[in-house]
DOTORDREN-251553 format. One record per residue (C-alpha): residue number from 1; residue in three letters; x, y, z. Coordinates in pm, whole numbers, always signed. Layout:
k r px py pz
NUM ALA X Y Z
...
% end
This chain:
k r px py pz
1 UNK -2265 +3044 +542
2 UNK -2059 +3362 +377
3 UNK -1847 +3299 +664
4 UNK -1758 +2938 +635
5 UNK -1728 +2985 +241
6 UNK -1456 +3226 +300
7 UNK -1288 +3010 +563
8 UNK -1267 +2732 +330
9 UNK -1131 +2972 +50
10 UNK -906 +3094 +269
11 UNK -766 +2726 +387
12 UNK -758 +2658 +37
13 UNK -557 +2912 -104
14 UNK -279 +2831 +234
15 UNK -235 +2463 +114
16 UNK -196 +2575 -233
17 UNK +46 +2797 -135
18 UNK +259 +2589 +88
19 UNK +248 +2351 -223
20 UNK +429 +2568 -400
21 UNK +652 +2672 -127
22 UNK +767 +2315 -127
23 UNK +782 +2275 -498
24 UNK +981 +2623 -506
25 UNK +1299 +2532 -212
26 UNK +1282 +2161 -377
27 UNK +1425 +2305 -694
28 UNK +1619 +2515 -523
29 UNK +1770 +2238 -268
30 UNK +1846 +2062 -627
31 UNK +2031 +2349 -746
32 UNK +2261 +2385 -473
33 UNK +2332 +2021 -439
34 UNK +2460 +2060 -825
35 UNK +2685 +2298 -743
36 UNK +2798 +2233 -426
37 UNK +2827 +1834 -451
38 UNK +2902 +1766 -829
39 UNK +2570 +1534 -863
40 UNK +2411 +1470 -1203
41 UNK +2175 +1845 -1192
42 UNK +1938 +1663 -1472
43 UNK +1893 +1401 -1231
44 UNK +1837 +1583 -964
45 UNK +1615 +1826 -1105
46 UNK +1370 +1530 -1264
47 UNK +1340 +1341 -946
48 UNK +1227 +1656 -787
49 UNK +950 +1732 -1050
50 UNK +883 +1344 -982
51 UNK +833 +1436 -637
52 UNK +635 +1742 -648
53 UNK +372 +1524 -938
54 UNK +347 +1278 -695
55 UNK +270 +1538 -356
56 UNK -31 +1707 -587
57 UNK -270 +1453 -470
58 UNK -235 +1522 -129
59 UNK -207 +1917 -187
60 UNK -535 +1855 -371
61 UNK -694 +1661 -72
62 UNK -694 +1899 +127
63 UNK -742 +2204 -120
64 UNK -1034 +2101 -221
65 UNK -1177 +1928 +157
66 UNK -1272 +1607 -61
67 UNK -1392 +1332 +141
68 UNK -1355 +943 +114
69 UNK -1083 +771 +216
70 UNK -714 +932 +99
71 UNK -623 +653 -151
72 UNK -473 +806 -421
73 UNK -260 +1053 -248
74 UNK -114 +782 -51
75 UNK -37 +590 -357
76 UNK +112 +862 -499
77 UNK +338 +927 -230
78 UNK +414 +560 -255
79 UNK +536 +640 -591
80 UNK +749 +927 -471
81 UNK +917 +676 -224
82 UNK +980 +451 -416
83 UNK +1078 +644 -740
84 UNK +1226 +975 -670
85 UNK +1395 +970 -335
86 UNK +1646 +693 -465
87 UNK +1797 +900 -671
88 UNK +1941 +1110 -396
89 UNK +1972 +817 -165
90 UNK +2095 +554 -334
91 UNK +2405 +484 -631
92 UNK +2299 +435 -951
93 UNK +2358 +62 -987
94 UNK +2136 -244 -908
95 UNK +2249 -577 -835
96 UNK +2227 -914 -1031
97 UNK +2287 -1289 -1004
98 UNK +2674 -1205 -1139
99 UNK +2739 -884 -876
100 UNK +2631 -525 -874
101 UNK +2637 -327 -1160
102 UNK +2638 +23 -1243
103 UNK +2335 +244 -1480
104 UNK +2410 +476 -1721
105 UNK +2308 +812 -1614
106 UNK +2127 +816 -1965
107 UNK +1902 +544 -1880
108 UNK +1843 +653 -1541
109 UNK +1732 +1002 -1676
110 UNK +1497 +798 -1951
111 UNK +1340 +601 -1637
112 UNK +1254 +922 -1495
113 UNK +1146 +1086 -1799
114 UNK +904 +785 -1805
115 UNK +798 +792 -1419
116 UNK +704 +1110 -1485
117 UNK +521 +1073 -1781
118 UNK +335 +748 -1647
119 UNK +210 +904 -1273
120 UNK +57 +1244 -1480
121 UNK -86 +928 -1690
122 UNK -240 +798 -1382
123 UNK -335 +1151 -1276
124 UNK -520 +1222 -1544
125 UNK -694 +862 -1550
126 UNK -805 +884 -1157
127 UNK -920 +1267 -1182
128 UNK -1046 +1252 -1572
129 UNK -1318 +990 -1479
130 UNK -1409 +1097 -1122
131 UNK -1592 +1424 -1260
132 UNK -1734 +1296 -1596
133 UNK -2062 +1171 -1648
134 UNK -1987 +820 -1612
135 UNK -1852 +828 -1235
136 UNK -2220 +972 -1137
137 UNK -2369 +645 -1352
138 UNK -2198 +399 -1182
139 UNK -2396 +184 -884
140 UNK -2205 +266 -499
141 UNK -2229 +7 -226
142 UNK -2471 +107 +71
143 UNK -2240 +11 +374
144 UNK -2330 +297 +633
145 UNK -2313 +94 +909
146 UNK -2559 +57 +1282
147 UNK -2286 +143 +1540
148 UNK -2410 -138 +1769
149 UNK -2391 -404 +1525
150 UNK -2032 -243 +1363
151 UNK -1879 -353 +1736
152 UNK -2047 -663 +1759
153 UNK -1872 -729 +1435
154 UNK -1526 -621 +1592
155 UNK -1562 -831 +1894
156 UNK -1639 -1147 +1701
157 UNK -1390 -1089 +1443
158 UNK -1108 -967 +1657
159 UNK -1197 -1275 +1930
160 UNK -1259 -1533 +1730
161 UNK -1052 -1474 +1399
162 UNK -719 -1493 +1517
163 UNK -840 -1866 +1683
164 UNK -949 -1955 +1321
165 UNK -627 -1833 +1191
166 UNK -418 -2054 +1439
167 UNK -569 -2359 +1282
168 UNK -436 -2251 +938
169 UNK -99 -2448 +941
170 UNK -293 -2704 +1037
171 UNK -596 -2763 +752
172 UNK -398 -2627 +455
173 UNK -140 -2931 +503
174 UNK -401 -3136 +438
175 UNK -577 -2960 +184
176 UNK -576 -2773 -155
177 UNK -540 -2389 -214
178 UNK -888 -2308 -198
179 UNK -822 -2301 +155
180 UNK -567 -2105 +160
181 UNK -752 -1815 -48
182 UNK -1025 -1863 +216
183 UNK -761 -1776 +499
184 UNK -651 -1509 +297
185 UNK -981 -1327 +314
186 UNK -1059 -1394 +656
187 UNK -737 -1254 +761
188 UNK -814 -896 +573
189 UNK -1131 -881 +773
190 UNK -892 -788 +1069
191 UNK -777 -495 +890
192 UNK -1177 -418 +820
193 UNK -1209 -442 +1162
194 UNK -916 -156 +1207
195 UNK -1118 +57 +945
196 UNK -1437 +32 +1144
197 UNK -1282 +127 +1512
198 UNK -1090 +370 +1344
199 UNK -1400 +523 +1170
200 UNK -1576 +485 +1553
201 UNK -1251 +644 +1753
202 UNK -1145 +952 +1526
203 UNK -1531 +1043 +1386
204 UNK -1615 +1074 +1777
205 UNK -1837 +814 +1824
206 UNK -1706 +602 +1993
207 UNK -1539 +557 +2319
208 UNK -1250 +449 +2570
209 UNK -1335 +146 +2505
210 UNK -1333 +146 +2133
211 UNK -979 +314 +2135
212 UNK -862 +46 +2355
213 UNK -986 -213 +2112
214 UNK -862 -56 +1830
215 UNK -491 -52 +1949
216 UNK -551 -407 +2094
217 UNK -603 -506 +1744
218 UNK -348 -391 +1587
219 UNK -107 -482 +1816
220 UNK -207 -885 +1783
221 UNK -179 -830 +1347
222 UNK +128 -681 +1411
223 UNK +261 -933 +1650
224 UNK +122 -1203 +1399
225 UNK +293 -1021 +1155
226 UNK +641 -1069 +1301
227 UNK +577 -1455 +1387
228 UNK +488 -1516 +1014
229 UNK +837 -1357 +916
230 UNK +673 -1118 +631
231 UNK +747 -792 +733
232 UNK +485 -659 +497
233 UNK +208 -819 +760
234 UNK +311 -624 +1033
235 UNK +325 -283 +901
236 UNK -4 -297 +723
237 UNK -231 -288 +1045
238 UNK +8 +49 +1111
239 UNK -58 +169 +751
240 UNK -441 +144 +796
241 UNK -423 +300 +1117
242 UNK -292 +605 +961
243 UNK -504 +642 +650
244 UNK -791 +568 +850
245 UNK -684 +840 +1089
246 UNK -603 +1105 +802
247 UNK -958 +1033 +646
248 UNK -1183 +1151 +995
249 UNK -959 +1371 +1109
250 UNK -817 +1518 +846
251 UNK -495 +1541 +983
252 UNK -164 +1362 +866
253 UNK -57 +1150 +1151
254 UNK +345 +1223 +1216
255 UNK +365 +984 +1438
256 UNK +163 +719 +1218
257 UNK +459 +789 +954
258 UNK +730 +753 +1211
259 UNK +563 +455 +1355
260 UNK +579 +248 +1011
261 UNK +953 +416 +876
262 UNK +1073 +295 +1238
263 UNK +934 -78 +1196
264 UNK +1069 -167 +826
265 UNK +1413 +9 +953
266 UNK +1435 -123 +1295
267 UNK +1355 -486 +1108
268 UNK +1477 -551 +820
269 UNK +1835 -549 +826
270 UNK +1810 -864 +1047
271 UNK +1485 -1011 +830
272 UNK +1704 -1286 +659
273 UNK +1891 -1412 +956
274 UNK +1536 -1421 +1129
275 UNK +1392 -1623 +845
276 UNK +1666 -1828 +796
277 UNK +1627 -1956 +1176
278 UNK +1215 -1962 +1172
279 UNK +1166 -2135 +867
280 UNK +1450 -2444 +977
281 UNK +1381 -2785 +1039
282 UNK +1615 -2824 +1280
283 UNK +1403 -2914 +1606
284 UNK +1537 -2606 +1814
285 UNK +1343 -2371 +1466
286 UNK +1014 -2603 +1538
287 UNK +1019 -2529 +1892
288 UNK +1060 -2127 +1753
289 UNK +811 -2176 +1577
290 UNK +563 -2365 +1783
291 UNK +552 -2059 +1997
292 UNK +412 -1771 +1858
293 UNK +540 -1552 +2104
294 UNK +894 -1692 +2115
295 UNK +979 -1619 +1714
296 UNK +825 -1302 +1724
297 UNK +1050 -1215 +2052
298 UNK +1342 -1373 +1833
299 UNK +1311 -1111 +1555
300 UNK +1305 -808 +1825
301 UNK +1608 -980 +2010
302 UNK +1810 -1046 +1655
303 UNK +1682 -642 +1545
304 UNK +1824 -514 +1911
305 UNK +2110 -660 +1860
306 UNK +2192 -574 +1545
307 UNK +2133 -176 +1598
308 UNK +2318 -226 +1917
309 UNK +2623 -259 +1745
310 UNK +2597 -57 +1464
311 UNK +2527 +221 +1734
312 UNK +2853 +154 +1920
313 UNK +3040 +122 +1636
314 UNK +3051 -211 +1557
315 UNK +2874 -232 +1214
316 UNK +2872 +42 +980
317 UNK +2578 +287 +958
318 UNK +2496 +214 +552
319 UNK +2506 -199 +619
320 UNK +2180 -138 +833
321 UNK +2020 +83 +616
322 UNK +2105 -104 +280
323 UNK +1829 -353 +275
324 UNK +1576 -64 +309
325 UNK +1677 +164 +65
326 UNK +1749 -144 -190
327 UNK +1378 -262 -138
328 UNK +1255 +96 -183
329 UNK +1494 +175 -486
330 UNK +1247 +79 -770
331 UNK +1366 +392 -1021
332 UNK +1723 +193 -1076
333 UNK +1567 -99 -1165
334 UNK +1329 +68 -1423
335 UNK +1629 +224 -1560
336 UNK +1793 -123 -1568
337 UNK +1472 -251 -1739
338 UNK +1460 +76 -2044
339 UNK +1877 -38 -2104
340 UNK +1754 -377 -2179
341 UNK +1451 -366 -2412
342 UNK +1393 -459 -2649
343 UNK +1720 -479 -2762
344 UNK +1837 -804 -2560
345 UNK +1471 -883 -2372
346 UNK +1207 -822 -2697
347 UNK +859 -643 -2578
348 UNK +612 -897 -2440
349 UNK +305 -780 -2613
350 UNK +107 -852 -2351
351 UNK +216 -1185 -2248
352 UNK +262 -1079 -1875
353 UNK -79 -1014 -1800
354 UNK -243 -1350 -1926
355 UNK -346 -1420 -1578
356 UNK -603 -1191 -1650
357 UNK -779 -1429 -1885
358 UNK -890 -1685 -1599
359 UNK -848 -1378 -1250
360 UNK -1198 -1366 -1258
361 UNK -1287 -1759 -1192
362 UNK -1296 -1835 -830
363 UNK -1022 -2121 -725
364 UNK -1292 -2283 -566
365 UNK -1446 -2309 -868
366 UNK -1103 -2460 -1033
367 UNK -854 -2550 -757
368 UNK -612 -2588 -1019
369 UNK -641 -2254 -1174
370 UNK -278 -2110 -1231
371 UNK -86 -1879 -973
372 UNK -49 -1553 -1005
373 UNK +294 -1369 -1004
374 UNK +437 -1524 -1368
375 UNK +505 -1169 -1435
376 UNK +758 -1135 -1162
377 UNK +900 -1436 -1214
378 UNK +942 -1371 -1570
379 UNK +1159 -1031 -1505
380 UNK +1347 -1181 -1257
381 UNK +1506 -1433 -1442
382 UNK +1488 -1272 -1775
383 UNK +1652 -912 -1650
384 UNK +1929 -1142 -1443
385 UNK +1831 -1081 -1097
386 UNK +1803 -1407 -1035
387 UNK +1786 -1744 -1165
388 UNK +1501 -1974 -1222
389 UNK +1591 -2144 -880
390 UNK +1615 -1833 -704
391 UNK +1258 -1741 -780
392 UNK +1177 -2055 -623
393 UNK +1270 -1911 -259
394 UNK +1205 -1574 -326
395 UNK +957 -1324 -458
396 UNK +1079 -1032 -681
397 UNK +829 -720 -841
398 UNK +895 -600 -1147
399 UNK +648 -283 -1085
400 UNK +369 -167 -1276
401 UNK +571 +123 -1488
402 UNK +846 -152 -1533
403 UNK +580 -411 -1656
404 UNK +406 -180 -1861
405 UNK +748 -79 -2073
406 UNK +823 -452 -2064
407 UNK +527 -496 -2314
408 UNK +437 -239 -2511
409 UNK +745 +55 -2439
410 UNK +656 +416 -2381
411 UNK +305 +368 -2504
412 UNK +263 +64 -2229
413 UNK +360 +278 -1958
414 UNK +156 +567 -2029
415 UNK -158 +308 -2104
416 UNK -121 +112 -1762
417 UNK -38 +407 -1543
418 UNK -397 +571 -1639
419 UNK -562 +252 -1699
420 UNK -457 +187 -1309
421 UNK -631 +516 -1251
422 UNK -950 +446 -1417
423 UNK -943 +133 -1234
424 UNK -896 +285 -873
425 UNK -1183 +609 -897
426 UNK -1415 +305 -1030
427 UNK -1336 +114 -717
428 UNK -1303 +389 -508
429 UNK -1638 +507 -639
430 UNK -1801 +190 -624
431 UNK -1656 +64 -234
432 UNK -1461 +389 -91
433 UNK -1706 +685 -146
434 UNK -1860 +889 +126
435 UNK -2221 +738 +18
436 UNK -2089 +410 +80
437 UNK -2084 +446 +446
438 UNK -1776 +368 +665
439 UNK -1838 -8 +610
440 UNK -1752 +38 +245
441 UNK -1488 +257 +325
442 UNK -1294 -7 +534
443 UNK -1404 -254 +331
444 UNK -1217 -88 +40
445 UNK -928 +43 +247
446 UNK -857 -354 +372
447 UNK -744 -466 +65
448 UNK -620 -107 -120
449 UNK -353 -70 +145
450 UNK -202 -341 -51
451 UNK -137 -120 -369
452 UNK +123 +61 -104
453 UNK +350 -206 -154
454 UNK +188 -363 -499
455 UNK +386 -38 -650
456 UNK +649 -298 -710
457 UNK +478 -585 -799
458 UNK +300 -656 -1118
459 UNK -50 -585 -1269
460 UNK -187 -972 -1201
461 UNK -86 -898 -831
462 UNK -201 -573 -830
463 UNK -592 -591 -948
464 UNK -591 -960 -1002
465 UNK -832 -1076 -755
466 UNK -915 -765 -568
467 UNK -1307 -796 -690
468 UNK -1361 -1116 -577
469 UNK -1223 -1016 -203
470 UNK -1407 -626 -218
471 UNK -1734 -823 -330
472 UNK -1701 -1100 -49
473 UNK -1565 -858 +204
474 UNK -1916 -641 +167
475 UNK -2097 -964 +188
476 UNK -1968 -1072 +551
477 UNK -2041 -728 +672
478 UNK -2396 -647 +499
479 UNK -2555 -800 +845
480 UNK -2424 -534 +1010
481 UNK -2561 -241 +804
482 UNK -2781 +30 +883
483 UNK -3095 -8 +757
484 UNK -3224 +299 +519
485 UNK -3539 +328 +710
486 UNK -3388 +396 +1060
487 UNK -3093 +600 +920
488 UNK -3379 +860 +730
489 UNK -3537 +876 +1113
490 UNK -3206 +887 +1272
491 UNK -3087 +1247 +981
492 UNK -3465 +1389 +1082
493 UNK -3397 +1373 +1455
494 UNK -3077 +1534 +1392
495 UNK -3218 +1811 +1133
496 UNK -3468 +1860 +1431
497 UNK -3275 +1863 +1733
498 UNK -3243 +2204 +1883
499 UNK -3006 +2461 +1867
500 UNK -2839 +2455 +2205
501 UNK -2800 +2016 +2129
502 UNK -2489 +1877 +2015
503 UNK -2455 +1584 +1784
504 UNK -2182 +1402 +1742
% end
């Protein structure tokens, strides 16, 4: 036991180190591109404390060996992606309905004086309540699951659900939204189903035949992904994958990284084009479109050929990258938000998160209960990136540090960012915990892997119906739960079994 007590010290005290390694030649590396390169050092040096805030989580992870499923640290790195590394990859400008136009470097500095101050907010929210007396208070979900029954579950869902799915197009056209909220949820129990082979494949129990499942799977979401024309949908199956992978095995998946980076750059620079063609009326589009296969084939073809000729010359370099680092360039737009309020857009008070008054009430319930994503819509129009037609055709994210400064200023972002926190150890607690079972886990890491993106979206998006779905989502998998009884025989046996018997 001495042993193993040291070992862990030992690991320990290496990640910590490395940490600081990296913190250490990341202030450095922002030194010397001061002085060699002319750039803003202030700048530089504030995105790089950004960045190191943001990699504590994951330093912390595995520090400290804590189990559950690695949510926060991947929404913190989220936050480092989509906050800090823009500074050194992207001009400080952002563009509107009239053209693009340049930032101050004053306001981009206040936007990361902010982003700093609002993710050590969330920091201290997520970590505050997850070793106070309240955490151990709060009720977890029993999900631990029978291992039988978990791959019955897979089968049926991964057989059947994509069937169910085709016939979507088909009953919402003839029906209201309550539908459509159904589909929703049915659709996330694919990525459930990802959680639960992953949990099987990388714990080590299951098999060949698991694996084989488990990539099955996620190659049909992403394929469905890239017929529905929403990137987003085929990266997330890739982004579970990997989280699911770095919980059991405790291992950061390079290739699970490169995997998703080489997607959303391979894709997007061609994702209008591709959308402009798939969602025509024109008969030659329907045909597209009628074949599953054939538009997702289309968006490959289109993607090929556009990185053909950038390769060869053809099309410069930064045209294919553009799209990407403008989608993932969320720091210039805070700092275009700060050099606009309140002083031409007045604080909000609140008035962006009034979805929150009715979130809770299921649409079945009221069919006609608003939509969220006002919030968006709102900054869009009101911070001129678009008009009020344009959000008609398009969706825009205002992001939660933006939306919280929108409202209440400094105060609002530091109150959101560890409210969010709060929030997430509650759920995490509640559905993502290590004595919720794996069942919980996936349940939990379904719909979380959502926050990855809902960085940049706002707060009704964000947590607006996520209860509902984590609630429902534990209900259609209870059947397939271990029950307490045989697990307590199953933990004797293995107390029991002798020494020279392994257990996995």
């Amino acid at each position: 036991m001495n042993r193993q007590s040291d070992g862990r010290r030992q690991a320990s005290r290496r990640v910590w180190r490395l940490y600081f390694v990296v913190v250490y030649l990341s202030v450095l590396l922002a030194s010397l591109n001061f002085a060699f390169y002319g750039a803003s050092f202030i700048k530089g040096l504030l995105a790089i404390t950004l960045l190191n805030v943001c990699l504590y989580p994951t330093a912390r992870y595995f520090a400290r060996d804590e189990g559950g499923v690695p949510v926060f640290p991947a929404l913190c790195l989220s936050y480092a992606v989509q906050f800090a590394i823009p500074i050194f990859t992207k001009e400080p400008g952002i563009t509107l309905v009239h053209g693009v136009t340049s930032l101050n470097d004053s306001d981009v500095v206040s936007a990361l004086l902010l982003s700093i101050g609002g993710v050590c907010a969330l920091q201290l929210g997520y970590y505050g309540l997850q070793t106070g007396k309240l955490a151990k208070a709060m009720p977890v979900v029993d999900l631990h699951l029978n291992e039988k029954k978990a791959t019955i579950y897979c089968v049926l869902v991964g057989i059947l659900l994509p069937v169910i799915l085709g016939l979507r197009n088909v009953i919402t056209e003839q029906s209201s939204l309550q539908f459509a909220a159904v589909f929703t949820l049915l659709q996330n129990q694919q990525l459930v189903v990802i959680g639960i082979l992953g949990w099987l494949v990388y714990s080590g129990r299951g098999t060949q035949w698991h694996r084989l499942l488990l990539f099955c799977v996620v190659g049909i979401m992403i394929w469905r992904g890239l017929s529905s024309a929403f990137l987003e949908q085929a990266v997330i199956p890739v982004a579970v994958l990997f989280v699911t992978r770095w919980r059991y095995s405790k291992r950061l998946s390079i290739a699970g990284i490169a995997s998703i980076v080489f997607i959303i750059i391979f894709l997007s620079p061609v994702k209008g084009t591709y959308r402009q063609v798939v969602w025509s009326e024109s008969a030659e589009a329907t045909a597209i479109v009628d074949s599953k296969l054939g538009s997702a084939l289309l968006w490959v073809e289109q993607a090929s050929r556009y990185w053909i000729d950038t390769l060869t010359g053809d099309r410069e370099l930064a045209d294919a990258t553009s799209d990407v680092t403008s989608r993932t360039d969320l720091i210039h737009q805070f700092a275009h938000i700060y050099s606009l309020t309140p002083e031409i857009v007045p604080f909000q008070y609140g008035g962006t998160y009034s979805y929150f008054a009715v979130a809770l009430i299921p649409r079945a319930v009221w069919p006609d209960k608003p939509q969220a994503g006002s919030a968006n819509s709102f900054f869009a129009v009101a911070y001129n990136i678009t008009t009020e037609e344009g959000v008609t055709r398009t969706t825009f994210g205002v992001s939660l540090l933006g939306e919280g400064y929108i409202n209440f200023g400094i105060p609002g972002v530091v109150f959101i960012m560890a409210l969010q926190g709060v929030i997430l150890i509650i759920l995490q607690h509640i559905f993502g915990g290590a004595k919720s079972g794996a069942g919980g886990q996936a349940v939990f890491l379904a719909f979380f892997i959502f926050f990855l993106n809902g960085v940049g979206t706002s707060a009704e998006i964000f947590f607006g119906n996520i209860v509902q779905n984590l609630l429902c989502s534990c209900f259609l998998l209870w059947w397939a739960r271990e029950r307490p009884s045989l697990r307590h025989h199953k933990s004797v046996e293995i107390r029991g079994a002798a020494p020279f018997t392994v257990v996995k």
